[in-house]
N, C-alpha and C positions, 0 to 999 in steps of 0.2 A: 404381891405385885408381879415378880417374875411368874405365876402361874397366868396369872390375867395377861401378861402381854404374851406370853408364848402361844395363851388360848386365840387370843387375838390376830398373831400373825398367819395361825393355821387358816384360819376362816380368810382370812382378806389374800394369803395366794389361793388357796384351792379356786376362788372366783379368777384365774387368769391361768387355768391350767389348759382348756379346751382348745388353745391354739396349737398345743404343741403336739397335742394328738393326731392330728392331720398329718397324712405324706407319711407315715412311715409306717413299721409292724407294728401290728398290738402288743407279738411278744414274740417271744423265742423259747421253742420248747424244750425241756431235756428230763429223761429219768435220770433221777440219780441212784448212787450204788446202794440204798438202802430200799430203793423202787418206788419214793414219793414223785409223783411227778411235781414239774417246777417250768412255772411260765413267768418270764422275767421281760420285763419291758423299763427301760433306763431313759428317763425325763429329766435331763440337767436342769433343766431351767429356771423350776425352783425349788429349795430345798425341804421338800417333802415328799416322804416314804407311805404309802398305804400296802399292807398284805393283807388278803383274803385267804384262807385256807378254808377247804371241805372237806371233811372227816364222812365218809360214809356210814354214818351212823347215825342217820334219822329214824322215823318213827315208824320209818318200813321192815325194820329189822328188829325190834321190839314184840313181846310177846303180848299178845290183844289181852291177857287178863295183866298186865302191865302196864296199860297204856299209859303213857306220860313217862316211863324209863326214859327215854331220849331226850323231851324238854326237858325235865328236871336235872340231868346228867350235864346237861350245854348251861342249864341258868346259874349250876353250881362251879363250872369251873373259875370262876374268878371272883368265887366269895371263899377263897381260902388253897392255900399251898402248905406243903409239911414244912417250910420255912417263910412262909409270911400269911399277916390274916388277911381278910378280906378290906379292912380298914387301909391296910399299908400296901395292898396292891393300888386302890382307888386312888390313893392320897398320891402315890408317886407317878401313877399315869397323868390326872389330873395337873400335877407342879409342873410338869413340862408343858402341858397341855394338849395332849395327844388323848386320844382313846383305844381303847382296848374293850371289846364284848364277844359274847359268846350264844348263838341260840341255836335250836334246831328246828328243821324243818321236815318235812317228810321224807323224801331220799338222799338228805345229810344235815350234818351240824355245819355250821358255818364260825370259825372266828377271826373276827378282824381288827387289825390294830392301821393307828395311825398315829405316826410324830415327826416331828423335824428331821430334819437329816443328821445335827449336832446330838440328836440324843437314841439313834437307833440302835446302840448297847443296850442301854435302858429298855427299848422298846422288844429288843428280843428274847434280852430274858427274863421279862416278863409275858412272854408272849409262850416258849418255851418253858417255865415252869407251868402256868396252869394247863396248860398239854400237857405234860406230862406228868406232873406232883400234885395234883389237888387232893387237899384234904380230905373231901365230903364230910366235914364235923355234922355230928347228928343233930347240933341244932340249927347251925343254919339250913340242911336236909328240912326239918318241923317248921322253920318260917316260910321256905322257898313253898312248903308243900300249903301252909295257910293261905299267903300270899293268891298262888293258884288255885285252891278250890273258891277263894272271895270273890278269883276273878271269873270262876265257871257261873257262881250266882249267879252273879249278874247277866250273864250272858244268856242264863237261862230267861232271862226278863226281859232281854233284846228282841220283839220281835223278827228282825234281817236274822240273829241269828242262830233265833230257833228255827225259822224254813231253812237257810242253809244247812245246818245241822242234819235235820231231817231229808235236806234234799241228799245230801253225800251219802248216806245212810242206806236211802233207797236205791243210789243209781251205781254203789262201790262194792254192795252185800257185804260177804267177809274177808274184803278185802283190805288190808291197814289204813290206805285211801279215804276209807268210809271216817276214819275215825279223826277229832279231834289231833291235833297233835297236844293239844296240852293235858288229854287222858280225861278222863272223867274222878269226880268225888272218890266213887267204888273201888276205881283202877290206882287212884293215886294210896289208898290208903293199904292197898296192896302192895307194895315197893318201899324195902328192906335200905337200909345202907349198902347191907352186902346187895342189891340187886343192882345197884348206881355200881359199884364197886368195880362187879363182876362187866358189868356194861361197858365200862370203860378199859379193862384190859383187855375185852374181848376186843372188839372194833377200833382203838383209835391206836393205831400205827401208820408209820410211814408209806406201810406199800396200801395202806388204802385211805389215801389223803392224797388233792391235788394242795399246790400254795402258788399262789398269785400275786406278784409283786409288782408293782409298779410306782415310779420315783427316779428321787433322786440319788442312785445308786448304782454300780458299776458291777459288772459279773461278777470280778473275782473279790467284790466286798462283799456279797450277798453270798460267794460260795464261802468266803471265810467266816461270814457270821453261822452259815447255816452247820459249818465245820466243830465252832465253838461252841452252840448251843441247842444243836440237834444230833449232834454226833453221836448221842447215848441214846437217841430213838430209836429202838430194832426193830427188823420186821416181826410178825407174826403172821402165825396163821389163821388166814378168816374164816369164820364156818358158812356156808350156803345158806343162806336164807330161804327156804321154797316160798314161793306166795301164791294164794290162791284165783284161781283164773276169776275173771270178769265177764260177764256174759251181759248183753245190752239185753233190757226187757224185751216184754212177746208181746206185752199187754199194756194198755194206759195203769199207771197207778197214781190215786188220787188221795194224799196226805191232809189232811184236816187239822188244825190245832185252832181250837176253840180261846181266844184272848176277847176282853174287854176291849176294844180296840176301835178307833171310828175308820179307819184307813185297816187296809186287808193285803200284807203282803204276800205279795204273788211269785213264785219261781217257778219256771216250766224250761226243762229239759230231760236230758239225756246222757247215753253214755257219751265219751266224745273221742277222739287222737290222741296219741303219744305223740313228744316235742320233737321225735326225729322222723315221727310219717310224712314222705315224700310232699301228701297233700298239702304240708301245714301252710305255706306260703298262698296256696289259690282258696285257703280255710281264710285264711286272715284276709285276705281281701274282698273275699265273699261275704263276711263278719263286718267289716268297717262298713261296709253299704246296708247290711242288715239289720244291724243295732250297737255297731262299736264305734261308729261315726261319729256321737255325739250330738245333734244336733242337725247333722246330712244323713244320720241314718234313716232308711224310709220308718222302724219301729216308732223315732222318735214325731218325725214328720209326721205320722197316721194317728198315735195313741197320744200325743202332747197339743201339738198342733192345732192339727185338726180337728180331733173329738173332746179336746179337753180333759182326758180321762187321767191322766198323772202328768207330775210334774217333771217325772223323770224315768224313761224308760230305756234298758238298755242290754246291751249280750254279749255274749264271750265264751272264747273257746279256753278253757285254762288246760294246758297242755304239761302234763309231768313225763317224767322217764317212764313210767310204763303204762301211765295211760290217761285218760285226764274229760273228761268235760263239757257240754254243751249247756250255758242259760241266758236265760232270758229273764228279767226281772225289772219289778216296776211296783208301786202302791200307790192303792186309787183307794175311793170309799169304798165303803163295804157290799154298796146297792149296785156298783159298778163292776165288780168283778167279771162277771161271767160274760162282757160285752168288751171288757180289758182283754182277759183269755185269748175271747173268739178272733179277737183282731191281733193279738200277737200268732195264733195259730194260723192266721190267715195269709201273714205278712214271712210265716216262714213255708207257706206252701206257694205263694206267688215265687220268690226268690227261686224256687224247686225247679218250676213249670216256665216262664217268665224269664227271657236274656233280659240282665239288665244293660242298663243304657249305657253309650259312649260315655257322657260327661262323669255317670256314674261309677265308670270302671278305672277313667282318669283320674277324678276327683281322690277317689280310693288311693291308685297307686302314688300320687304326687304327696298327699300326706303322708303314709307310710313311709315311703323313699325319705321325704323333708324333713321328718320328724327324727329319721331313725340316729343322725349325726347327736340330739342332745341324750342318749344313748349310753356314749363313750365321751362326753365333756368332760371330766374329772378323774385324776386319779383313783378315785373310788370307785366309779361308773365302769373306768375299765379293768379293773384288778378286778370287780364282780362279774361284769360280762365274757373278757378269759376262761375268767371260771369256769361259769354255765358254758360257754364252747365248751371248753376241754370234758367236760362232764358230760354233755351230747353226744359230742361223739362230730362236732360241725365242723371241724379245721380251724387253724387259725387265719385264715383266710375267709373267713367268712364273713366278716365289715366288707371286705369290698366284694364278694358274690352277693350280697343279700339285695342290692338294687337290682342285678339282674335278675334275678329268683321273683322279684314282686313284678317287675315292669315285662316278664314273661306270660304272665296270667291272663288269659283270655276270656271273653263270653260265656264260652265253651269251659271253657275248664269252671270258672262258678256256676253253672247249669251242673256239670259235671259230680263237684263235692257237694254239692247243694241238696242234688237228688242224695248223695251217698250217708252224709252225716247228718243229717238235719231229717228230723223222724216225726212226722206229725199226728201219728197214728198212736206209736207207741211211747209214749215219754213219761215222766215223771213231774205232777204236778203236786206241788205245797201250798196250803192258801192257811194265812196266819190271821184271822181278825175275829168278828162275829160272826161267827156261823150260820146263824139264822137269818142276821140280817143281809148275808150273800146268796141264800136260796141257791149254792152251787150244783148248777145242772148236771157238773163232771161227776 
């Protein structure tokens, strides 16, 4: 019963945290003596604690005939410590009714905890043992690694994401980018204990970890906790990772995967921006008019709309730390494709050529700006968004530049990115259905 109403009381404040974000800093920065950076933002209001921590040890630091070292290494740290099992970490996070997980993503692991304010002993050190004491038992290692190739199966039978698959593939070359982050079959069955092992002494130290806290907590209780239960974290030293450059195609490449399929999924793009090029702000604004509008975008107005041709079409620039993406995607029938293409092609050369309109540039900036406040609504939203600043490189100032940065964007300046990132010549097309019955021209 005491688990059920602690779970309960989390959920019912977190819905009344969003007020208190407003009017003040997101957070306060400081390295500490061990070189972890540490962004702390104190919410009396109600008593809940969320931390995020980022461990720079995603999948970009992983060796390609290893792929999956990094998810496997993030899924394992909280199914086992040298002093508790994976049973008895679950069961005591759960009894208070807090959370605590661990994943990785491509340029880092992420783990995050949330609990009351009454029980953030409990919450830290369990949060600092699977940081630092995980097991790795080699059989939870054998299920984690089951678990993941049942779930690559399948995935290979997803249509979305066998084009996406192959789109990253074509537009990342050998780049870690390209790859899965949860590894392939091939690559998982390659990775040792010792390779998790070695992975995690190597990378996960303080001087290369941000942690993100926000709550109901006060400087010198969060320095005492972090005194008591991270104080045995030492730095190390981290090796360079070189990564191999990115080069945007020269030439259309045109991916075929032959499925049984009555609908033909379609992706078409390119290389695209890193999250700290100057452009990315007159990118996003240029994009919500293009195809990330939803509904006001002209892709979706032209190819839903109007022609009928899918039920949902849409685009986006996905933006990583060192480089990131341009698509467009949509499925229609199979006999439709090459007339879906010609009008997403079409719709990204007007944008090129073509000032868009007042209402258009308005409409864009007013959602963006309006939308961007549910953002940072919860302790969670902002201990994660801290994060990704501090990990950018954006200041913590950056909730209140980011309306001037969009409401800056002119005509001219989406005319501008429009010509520069958007490639209708040379890009990357995947089409996933019947083959035959698409007769694709590309």
């Amino acid at each position: 019963m005491k688990k059920i109403v602690n779970h309960c009381i989390l959920i019912l404040l977190t819905l009344f945290i969003a007020s208190q974000a407003s009017g003040s800093p997101l957070a306060e920065r400081e390295i500490l003596s061990n070189n972890m950076v540490l962004l702390h933002a104190e919410r009396k209001a109600l008593p809940i604690v969320t931390i995020v921590m980022a461990v720079r040890a995603g999948s970009i630091v992983e060796p390609s005939d290893r792929a999956g070292l990094a998810y496997l290494t993030a899924a394992l740290l909280n199914e086992g410590t040298k002093k508790r099992t994976s049973r008895e970490i679950s069961d005591a996070i759960e009894f208070v009714g807090g959370s605590l997980s661990a994943s990785a993503g491509q340029d880092y692991t992420t783990i995050s905890l949330t609990v009351l304010k009454k029980d953030i002993d409990l919450g830290f050190d369990l949060l600092s043992d699977i940081l630092m004491n995980p097991a790795f038992n080699e059989d939870e290692i054998a299920r984690k690694k089951k678990i993941t190739k049942n779930w690559l199966i399948q995935q290979n039978e997803e249509p979305g994401a066998v084009a996406s698959i192959a789109f990253s593939k074509a537009v990342f070359g050998k780049h870690p980018y390209a790859r899965q982050v949860q590894g392939t079959i091939e690559s998982l069955d390659q990775i040792s204990r010792q390779d998790i092992v070695d992975f995690h002494n190597t990378f996960f130290a303080p001087n290369n970890a941000i942690m993100s806290v926000v709550g109901d907590i006060s400087r010198d209780e969060l320095k005492a906790l972090l005194d008591k239960y991270l104080g045995q974290w030492n730095q190390k030293n981290i090796p360079a990772t070189p990564l191999p450059s990115i080069t945007a195609n020269e030439n259309p490449t045109v991916i075929k995967v032959n499925k049984e399929l009555t609908q033909a999924n379609i992706i078409i793009g390119h290389l695209g921006i890193s999250r700290d090029n100057p452009d990315y702000y007159a990118v996003m604004v240029m994009n919500y008019i293009l195809g990330g509008g939803g509904f006001s975008s002209r892709l979706m107005d032209n190819i839903r709309d109007n022609k009928g041709l899918a039920y949902d079409v849409h685009s986006f620039f996905s933006a990583n730390k060192f480089s990131g993406s341009f698509e467009a995607g949509l499925q229609t029938k199979n006999e439709s494709a090459n007339i879906a293409i010609d009008e997403v092609l079409k719709e990204m050369e007007r944008i090129r050529t073509d000032p868009v309109s007042d209402k258009e540039l308005q409409d864009a900036k007013s959602y963006l700006t309006g939308s961007f406040p549910l953002r940072i609504d919860s302790n969670s939203k902002i201990a994660g968004f801290n994060l990704v600043v501090e990990f950018i490189g954006l200041g913590l100032d950056y909730a209140d530049k980011f309306p001037s940065l969009i409401n800056a964007v002119s005509q001219e300046d989406i005319l501008r990115v429009a010509k520069k990132y958007l490639d209708t010549n040379n890009y990357v097309l995947v089409v996933v259905g019947n083959i035959e019955k698409t007769k694709l021209k590309y």
